[in-house]
C-alpha positions as CSV (number, residue, x, y, z in Angstrom):
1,X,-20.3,0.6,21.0
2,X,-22.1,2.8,23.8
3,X,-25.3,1.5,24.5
4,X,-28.0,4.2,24.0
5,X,-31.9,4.5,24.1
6,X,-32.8,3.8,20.7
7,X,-34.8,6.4,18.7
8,X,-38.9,6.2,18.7
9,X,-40.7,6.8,15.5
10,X,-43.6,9.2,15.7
11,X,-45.0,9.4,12.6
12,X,-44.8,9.0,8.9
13,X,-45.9,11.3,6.2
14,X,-47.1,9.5,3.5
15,X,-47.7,11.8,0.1
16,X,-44.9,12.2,-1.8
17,X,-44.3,10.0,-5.0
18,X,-40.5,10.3,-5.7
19,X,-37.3,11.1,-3.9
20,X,-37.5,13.5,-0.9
21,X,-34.9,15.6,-1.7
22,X,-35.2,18.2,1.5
23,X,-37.1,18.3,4.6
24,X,-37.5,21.1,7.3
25,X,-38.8,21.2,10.9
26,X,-40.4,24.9,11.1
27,X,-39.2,26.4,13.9
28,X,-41.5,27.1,16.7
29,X,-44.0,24.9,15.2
30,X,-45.7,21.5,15.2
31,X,-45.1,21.6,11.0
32,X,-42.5,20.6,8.3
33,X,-42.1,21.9,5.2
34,X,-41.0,19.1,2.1
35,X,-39.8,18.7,-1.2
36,X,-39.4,15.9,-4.1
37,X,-38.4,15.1,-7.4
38,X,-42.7,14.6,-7.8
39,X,-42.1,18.2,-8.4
40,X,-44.6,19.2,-5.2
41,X,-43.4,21.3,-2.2
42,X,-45.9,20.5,0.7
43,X,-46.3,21.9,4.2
44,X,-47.4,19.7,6.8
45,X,-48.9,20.9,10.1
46,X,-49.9,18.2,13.0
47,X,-53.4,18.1,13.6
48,X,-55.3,17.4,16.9
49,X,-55.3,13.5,16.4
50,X,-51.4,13.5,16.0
51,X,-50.9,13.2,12.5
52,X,-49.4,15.3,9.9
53,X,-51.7,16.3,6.9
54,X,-50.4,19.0,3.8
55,X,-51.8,22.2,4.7
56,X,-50.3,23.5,1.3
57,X,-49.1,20.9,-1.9
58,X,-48.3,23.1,-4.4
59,X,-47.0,21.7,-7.8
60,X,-44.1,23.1,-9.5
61,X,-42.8,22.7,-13.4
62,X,-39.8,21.3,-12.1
63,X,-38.6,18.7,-10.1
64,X,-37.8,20.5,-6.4
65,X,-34.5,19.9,-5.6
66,X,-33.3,22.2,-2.8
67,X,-34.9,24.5,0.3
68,X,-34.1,27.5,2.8
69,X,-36.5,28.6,5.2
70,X,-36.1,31.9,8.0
71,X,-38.6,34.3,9.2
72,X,-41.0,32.8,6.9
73,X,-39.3,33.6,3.7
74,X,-39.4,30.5,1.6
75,X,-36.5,29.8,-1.2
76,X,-36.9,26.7,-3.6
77,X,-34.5,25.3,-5.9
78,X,-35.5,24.1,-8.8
79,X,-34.3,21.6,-11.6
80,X,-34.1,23.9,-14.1
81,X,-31.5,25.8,-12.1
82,X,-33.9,28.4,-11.1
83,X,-35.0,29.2,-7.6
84,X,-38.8,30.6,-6.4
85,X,-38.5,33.0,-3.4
86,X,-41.6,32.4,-1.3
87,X,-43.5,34.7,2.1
88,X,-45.4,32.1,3.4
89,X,-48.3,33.0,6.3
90,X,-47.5,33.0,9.7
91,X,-50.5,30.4,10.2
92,X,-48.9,28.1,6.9
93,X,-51.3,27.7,5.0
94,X,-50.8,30.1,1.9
95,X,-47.6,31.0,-0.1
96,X,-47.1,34.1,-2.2
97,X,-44.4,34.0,-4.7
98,X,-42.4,37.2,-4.7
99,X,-39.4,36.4,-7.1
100,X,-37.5,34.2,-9.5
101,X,-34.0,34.3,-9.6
102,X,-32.6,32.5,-12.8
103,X,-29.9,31.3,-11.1
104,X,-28.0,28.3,-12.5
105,X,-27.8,26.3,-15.5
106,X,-28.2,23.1,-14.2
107,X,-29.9,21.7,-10.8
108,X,-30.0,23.6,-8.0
109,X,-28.2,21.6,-4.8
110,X,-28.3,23.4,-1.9
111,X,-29.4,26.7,-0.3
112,X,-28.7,28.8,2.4
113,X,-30.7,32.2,3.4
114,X,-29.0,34.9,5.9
115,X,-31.8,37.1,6.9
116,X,-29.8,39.4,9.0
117,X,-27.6,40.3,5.8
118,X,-30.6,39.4,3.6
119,X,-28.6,37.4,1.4
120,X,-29.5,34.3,-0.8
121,X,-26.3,31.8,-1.3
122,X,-26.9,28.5,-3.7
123,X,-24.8,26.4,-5.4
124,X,-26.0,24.0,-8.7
125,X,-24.7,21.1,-10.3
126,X,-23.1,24.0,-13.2
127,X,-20.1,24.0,-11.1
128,X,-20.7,27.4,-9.7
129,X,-21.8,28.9,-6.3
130,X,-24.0,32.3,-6.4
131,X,-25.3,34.7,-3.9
132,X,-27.6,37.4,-3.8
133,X,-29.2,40.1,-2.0
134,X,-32.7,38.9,-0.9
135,X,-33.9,43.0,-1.3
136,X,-33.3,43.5,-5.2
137,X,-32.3,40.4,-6.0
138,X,-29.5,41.2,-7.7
139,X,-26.1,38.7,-7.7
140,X,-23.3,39.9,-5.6
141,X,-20.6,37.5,-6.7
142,X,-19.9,34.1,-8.4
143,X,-17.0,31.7,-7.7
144,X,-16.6,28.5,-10.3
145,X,-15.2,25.2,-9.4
146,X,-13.9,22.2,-10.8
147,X,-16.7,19.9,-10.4
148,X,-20.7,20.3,-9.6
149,X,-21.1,22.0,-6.3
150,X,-23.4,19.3,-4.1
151,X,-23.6,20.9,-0.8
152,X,-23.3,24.6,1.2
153,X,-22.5,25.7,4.3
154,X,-22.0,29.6,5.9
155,X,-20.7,30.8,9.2
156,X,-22.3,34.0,9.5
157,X,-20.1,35.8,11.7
158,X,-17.0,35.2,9.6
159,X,-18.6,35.1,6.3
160,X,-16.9,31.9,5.5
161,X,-18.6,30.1,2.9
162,X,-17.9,25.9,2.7
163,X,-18.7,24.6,-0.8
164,X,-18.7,20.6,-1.0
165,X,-18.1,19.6,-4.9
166,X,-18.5,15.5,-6.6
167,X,-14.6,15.5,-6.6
168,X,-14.4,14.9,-2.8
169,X,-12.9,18.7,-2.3
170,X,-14.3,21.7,0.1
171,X,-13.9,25.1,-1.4
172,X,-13.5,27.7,1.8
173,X,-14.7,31.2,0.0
174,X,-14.6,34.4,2.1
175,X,-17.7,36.6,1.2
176,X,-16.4,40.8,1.6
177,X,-18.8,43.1,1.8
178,X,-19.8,44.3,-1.5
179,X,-19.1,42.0,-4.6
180,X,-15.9,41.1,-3.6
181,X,-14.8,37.2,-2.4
182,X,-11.4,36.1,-1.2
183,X,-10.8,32.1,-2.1
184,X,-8.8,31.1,1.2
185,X,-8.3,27.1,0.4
186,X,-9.5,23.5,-0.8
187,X,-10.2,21.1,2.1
188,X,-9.3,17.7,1.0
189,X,-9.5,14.6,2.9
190,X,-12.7,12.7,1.1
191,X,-12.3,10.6,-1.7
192,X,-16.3,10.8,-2.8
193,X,-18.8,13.3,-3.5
194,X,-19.7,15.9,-0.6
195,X,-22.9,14.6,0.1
196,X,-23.7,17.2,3.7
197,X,-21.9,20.0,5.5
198,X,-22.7,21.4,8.8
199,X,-20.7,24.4,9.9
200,X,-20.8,25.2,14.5
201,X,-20.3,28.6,15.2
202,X,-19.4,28.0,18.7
203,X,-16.6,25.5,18.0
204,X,-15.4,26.8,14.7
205,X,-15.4,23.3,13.5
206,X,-17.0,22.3,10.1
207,X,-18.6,18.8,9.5
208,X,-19.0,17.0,6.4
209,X,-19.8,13.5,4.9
210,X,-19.5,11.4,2.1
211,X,-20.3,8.9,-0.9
212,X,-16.6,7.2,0.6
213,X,-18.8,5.8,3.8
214,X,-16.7,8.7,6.3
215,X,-17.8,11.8,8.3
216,X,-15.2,13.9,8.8
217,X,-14.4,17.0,11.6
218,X,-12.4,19.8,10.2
219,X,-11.2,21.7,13.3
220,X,-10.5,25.2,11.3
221,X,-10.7,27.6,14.1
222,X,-8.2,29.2,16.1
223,X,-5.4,27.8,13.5
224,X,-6.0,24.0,14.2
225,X,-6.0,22.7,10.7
226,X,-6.7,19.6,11.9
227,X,-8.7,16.8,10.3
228,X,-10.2,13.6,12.2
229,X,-12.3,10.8,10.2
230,X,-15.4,9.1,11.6
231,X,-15.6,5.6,10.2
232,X,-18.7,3.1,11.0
233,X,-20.8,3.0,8.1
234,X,-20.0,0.3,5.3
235,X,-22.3,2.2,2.6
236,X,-22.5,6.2,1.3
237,X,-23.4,8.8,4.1
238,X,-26.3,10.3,2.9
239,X,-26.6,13.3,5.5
240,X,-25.8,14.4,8.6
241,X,-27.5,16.4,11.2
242,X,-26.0,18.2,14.6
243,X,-27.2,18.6,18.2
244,X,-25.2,21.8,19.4
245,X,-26.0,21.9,22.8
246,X,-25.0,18.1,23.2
247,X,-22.0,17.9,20.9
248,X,-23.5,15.0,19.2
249,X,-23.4,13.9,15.6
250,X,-26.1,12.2,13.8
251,X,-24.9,10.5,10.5
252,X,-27.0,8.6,8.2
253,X,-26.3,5.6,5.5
254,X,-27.6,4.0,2.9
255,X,-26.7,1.1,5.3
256,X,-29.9,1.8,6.7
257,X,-27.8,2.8,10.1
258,X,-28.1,6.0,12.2
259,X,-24.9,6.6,14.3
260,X,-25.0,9.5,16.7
261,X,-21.2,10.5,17.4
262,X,-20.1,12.3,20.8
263,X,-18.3,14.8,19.7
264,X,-16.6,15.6,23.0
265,X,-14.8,12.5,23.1
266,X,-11.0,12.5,22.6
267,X,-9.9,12.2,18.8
268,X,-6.8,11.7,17.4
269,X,-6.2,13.0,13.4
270,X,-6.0,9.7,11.3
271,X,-2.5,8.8,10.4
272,X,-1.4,9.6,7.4
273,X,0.0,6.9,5.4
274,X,3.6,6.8,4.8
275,X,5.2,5.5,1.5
276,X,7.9,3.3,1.2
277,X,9.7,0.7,-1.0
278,X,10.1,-1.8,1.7
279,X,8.2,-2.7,5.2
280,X,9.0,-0.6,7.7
281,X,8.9,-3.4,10.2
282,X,10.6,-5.5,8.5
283,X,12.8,-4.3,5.9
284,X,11.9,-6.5,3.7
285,X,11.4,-5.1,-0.1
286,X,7.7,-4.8,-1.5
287,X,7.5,-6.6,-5.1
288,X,7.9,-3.6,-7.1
289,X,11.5,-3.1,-5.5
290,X,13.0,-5.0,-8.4
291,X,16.2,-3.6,-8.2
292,X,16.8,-4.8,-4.2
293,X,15.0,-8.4,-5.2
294,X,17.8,-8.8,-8.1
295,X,20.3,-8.0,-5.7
296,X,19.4,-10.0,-2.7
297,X,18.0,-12.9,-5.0
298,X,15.7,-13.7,-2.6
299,X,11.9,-13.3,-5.1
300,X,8.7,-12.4,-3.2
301,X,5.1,-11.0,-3.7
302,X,5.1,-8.8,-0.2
303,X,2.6,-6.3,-0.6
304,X,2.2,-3.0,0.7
305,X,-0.5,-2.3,3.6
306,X,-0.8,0.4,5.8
307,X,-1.2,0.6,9.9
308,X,-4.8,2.5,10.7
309,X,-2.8,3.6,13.6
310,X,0.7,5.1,13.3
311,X,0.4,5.1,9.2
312,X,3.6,3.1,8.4
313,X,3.9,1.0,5.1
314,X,4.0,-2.5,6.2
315,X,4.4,-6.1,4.6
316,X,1.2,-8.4,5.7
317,X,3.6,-10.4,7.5
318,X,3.7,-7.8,10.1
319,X,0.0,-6.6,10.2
320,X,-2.1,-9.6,10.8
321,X,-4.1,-8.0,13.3
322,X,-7.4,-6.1,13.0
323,X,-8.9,-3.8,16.1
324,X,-11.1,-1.0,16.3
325,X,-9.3,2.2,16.6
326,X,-12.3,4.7,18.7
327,X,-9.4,7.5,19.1
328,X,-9.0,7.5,15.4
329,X,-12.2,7.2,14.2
330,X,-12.6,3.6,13.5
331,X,-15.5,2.2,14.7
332,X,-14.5,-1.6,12.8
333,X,-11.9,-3.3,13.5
334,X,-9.1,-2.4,11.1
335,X,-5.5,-3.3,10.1
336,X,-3.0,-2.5,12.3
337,X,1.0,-3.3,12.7
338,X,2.2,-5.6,15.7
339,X,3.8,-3.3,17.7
340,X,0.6,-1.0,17.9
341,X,-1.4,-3.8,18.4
342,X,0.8,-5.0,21.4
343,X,0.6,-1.1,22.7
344,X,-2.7,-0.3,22.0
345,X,-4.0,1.0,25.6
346,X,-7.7,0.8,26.9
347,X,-8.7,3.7,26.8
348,X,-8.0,4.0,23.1
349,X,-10.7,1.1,22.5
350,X,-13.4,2.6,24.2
351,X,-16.0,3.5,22.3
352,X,-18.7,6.7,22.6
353,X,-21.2,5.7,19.9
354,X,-24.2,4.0,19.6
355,X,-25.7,2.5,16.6
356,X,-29.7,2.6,15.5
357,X,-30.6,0.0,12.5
358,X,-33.4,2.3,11.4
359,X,-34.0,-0.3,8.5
360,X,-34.9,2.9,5.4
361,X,-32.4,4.2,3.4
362,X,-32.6,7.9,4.3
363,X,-32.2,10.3,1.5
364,X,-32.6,14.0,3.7
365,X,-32.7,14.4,7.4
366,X,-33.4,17.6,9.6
367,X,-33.4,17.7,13.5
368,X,-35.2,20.3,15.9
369,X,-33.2,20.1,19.6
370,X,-36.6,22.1,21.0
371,X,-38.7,19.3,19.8
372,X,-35.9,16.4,20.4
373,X,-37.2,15.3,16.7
374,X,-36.2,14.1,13.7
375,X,-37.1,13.9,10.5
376,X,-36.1,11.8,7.8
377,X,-36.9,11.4,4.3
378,X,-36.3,7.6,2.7
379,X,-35.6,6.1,-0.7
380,X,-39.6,4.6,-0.1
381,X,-41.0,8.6,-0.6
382,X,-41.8,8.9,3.0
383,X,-40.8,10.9,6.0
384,X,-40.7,9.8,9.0
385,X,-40.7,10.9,12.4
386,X,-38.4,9.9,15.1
387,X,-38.3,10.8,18.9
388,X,-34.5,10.8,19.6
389,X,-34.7,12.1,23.0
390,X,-33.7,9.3,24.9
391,X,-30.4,9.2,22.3
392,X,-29.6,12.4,23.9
């Protein structure tokens, strides 16, 4: 592991009495904006002594589950399935409501707001991803999935819209102008829920992590298709936030680890396993080749395993080795064949990353490059600040 500065915490914002479910750096501004399952959304600006005090704490019917914020137009999604559309004062300290939208059916997960097209996109645990335009508020379009929609993310020049589901699965919608959508394809590579997704303009590349412990990089523009895994945490990924201008990757576990990922490091796609009835180094049949056992009438238990690296089926005979695998994602040392870990160069196990034991179990994060800040919400109800400059 690359041996960083480590990440100084500023402050913590003490307030909230459930799960944090979505906190935002204002932009431009010493403030954040928060919401919990306590059913409050609270704005907190920094005062003159350095600490953060709610400047508004207004209590909702619901448990607040979801929130968008651009040119001070506020949108909060509701457990009911609804979402409030807010103007909040450029000085934030009052909110007007302006509209309702009865949206979903079920518990709102994630929003995005487009203010140069004015339109509203959310998705809810009812399977189903809406948007709107922000100047009636009328719905332009639907699309349904197969299983509750956790997680959104929109390139606005494209009008690509990434839909993480509980199933592991990405739906890629393209939004026409109008009320008309195109469904272009189903990204699948995660075998958990979509917990975050993070979509760079510049680089055409989405990112996205997971309940299965991985963060993955789906190169999708100019025709790439490819896919490369990020493995280092041993729990759930909880969220993920993105330094542009750096290339780097922050993703956060239930592990109660922060690993920042430089993104302009070599990757290789991870290898994709390869199915066989008998070791591929070896030849010798697995125990469900019956037939070759009867023949050869030689019994054994050999059991199938798979090489991290070049993704052939092999006996455990001819695997014994583990070794971290930086070029393929694997920041622990994994199985690997003999050959590969005879050929392995050393450039492959150099690793880019560095690893922060931030010692909370982070349920929301947001980051502000301007402000080299961020801020995390925890499983203990607070937020907390951290200086990540010197991670940089």
């Amino acid at each position: 592991m690359v041996v960083g500065g480590s990440p100084a915490l500023v402050s913590q914002l003490v307030g909230h009495t459930n799960t944090v479910n979505k906190v935002i750096l204002v932009p431009n501004d010493s403030a954040l904006i928060s919401v919990s399952d306590d059913r409050t959304l609270r704005v907190w600006i920094r005062r003159s002594s350095g600490d953060y005090w709610p400047s508004i704490c207004q209590t909702l019917e619901w448990c607040v589950s979801s929130l968008a914020l651009e040119n001070f137009h506020l949108f909060v999604g509701l457990e009911s399935g609804s979402i409030n559309h807010y103007k909040i004062t450029e000085d934030l300290n009052r909110i007007t409501l302006l509209r309702i939208y009865s949206s979903h059916q079920m518990r709102v997960s994630d929003l995005i707001y487009d203010g140069n097209r004015d339109w509203l996109l959310s998705v809810g645990k009812d399977k189903t991803f809406h948007w709107y335009t922000g100047d009636t508020g009328r719905r332009l379009g639907s699309y349904v999935a197969g299983a509750w929609c956790l997680c959104l993310a929109f390139d606005r020049i494209s009008n690509f819209a990434f839909i993480g589901d509980y199933s592991g699965g990405i739906h890629m919608v393209r939004l026409e102008e109008g009320e008309e959508f195109k469904f272009v394809t189903t990204l699948k590579g995660h075998a958990g829920s979509i917990r975050s997704l993070i979509w760079d303009e510049e680089e055409q590349i989405l990112l996205s992590c997971s309940a299965d412990k991985s963060v993955f990089i789906w190169e999708i523009g100019e025709g790439k298709g490819n896919a490369i895994q990020l493995n280092c945490h041993r729990e759930r990924v909880n969220d993920i936030a993105y330094c542009a201008p750096s290339r780097l990757l922050f993703s956060f576990g239930i592990d109660k680890k922060m690993i920042v990922w430089n993104l302009r490091t070599e990757r290789k796609p991870f290898a994709l396993w390869q199915e066989s009835n008998e070791c591929q180094e070896c030849s010798l049949p697995f125990f469900w080749n019956v037939q070759r056992i009867w023949q050869e009438k030689n019994v054994n238990f050999k059991r199938q395993h798979h090489c991290r690296r070049c993704g052939r089926a092999v006996c455990g005979e001819c695997s014994p080795h583990q070794s971290i695998l930086p070029w393929y994602g694997f920041e622990y040392p994994v199985r690997v064949c003999k050959p590969c870990y005879q050929d392995i160069p050393e450039d492959e196990l150099r690793s880019s990353t560095q690893t922060h034991n931030i010692l909370i179990e982070p349920s929301c994060v947001d980051f502000d490059y301007s402000k080299k800040l961020m801020a995390v919400g925890a499983s203990d109800n607070v937020i907390r600040l951290y200086d990540v400059a010197a991670c940089l």
